[in-house]
Residue, then its C-alpha position, 0 to 999 in steps of 0.5 A: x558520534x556521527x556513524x561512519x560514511x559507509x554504513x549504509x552500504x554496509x546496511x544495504x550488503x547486509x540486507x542483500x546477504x540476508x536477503x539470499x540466506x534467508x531463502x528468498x529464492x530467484x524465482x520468487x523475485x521473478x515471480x513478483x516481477x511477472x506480476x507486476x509487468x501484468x498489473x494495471x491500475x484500475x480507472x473507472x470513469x462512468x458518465x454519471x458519476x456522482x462521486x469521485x475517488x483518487x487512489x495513489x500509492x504503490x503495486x498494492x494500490x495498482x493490485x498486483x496479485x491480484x489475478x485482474x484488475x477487477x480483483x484489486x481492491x480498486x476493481x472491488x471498489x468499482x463493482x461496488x460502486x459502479x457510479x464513482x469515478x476512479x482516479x488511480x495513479x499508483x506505480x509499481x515499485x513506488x515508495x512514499x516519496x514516489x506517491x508525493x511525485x504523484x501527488x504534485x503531478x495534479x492540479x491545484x484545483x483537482x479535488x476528490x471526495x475521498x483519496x486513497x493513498x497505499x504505500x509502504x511496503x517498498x520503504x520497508x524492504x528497500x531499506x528507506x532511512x525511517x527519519x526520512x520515510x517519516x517525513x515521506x509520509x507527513x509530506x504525503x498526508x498533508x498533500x492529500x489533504x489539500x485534495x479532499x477533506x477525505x483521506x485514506x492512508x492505508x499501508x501494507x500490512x506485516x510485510x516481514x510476516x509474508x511469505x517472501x521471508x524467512x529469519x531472520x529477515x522477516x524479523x528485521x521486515x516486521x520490526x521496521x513494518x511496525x516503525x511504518x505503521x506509527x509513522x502513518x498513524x502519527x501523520x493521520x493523527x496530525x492531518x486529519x486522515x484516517x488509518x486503516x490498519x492492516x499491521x497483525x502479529x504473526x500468531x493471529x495474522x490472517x495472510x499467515x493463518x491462511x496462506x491461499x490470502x497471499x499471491x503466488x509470489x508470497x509478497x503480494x495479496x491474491x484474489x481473496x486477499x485483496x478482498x480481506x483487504x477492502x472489507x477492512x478499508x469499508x469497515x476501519x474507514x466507515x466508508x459505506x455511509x460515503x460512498x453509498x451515492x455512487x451504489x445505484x445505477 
């Protein structure tokens, strides 16, 4: 039996009303979109660089939060490596089909040693169909892929654990967080890709036990979380191997 035509609209009321009761306030709305109209994405282009890295993906890859851009985690990756040439196409507010859009944007022959692509969190809050975010996010694995034998897909973590939510939202948020992660972890399984996994229940979720980790609009990373994150991308993806040429001046 085929669900009525207006359940989606019901889903989405639904989410909006629960959005209000569960004490998302407006300021904290407009918080998050005072933060990302101050967020740019980092770029590096350095005129001997030995290694190239293109990072796609949405605010969390642009590094808002973050209180520069050199706190994102392409800043961090930057002041690590000052020889790698940064590449970062990421948008504010873009979901998996967004990084798909920004994928087609480049040339057949453009060609990366690694490709980051941070996505996610937007599906999760926005509602996306999950039959179609799945697909999203094969579409985008192996997009990638056709860009380097290197691929990153590193999504947010436990959206319904921020502090943005409150129940019972934030259990709907990490029940469909968790449908996003196997999702990824699938599409990385089957593309060759790698998973970097930041997906943590609430009892021993670090933004949750420390909560200076997250910005000050309670969605996004701070500083110091955006740099739990890039210890977890240099150790989950075993990146200091690859990237070591890019170290050295």
């Amino acid at each position: 039996m085929k669900p009525p035509r207006w359940t989606p609209l019901l889903l989405i009321t639904g989410g909006a009303v629960l959005l209000t009761l569960s004490g998302c306030a407006a300021w904290r709305i407009a918080e998050s979109a005072e933060l990302a109209r101050r967020s740019e994405p980092l770029q590096q282009a350095p005129s001997a660089a030995t290694l190239k890295l293109l990072i796609v993906g949405d605010s969390t890859a642009v590094g808002t939060g973050a209180s520069s851009a050199q706190h994102s985690l392409a800043g961090l990756l930057a002041q690590d490596h000052p020889l790698l040439r940064i590449d970062n196409r990421a948008r504010d507010g873009a979901k998996f089909a967004d990084v798909l859009s920004q994928l087609r944007s480049l040339d057949a022959s453009d060609r990366y040693d690694l490709v980051l692509v941070q996505a996610g969190g937007n599906d999760v809050i926005r509602l996306r169909d999950l039959d179609a975010l799945r697909s999203d996010i094969e579409q985008v694995t192996a997009r990638a892929r056709e860009h380097s034998d290197r691929v990153i897909v590193m999504p947010a973590g436990n959206v319904g654990n921020a502090p943005f939510f409150f129940p019972p939202l934030s259990w709907w948020m990490t029940r469909r967080a968790r449908d996003l992660h196997g999702f990824v972890r699938s599409a990385a399984a089957q593309h060759g890709a790698v998973y970097v996994n930041l997906f943590h229940e609430r009892a021993v979720d670090p933004f949750v036990l420390h909560p200076e980790l997250n910005a000050s609009d309670g969605l996004h990373p701070s500083d110091a979380g955006y740099r739990v994150w890039f210890d977890q991308l240099m150790a989950q993806a075993d990146l200091a191997g690859p990237l070591a040429a890019a170290r050295s001046r």
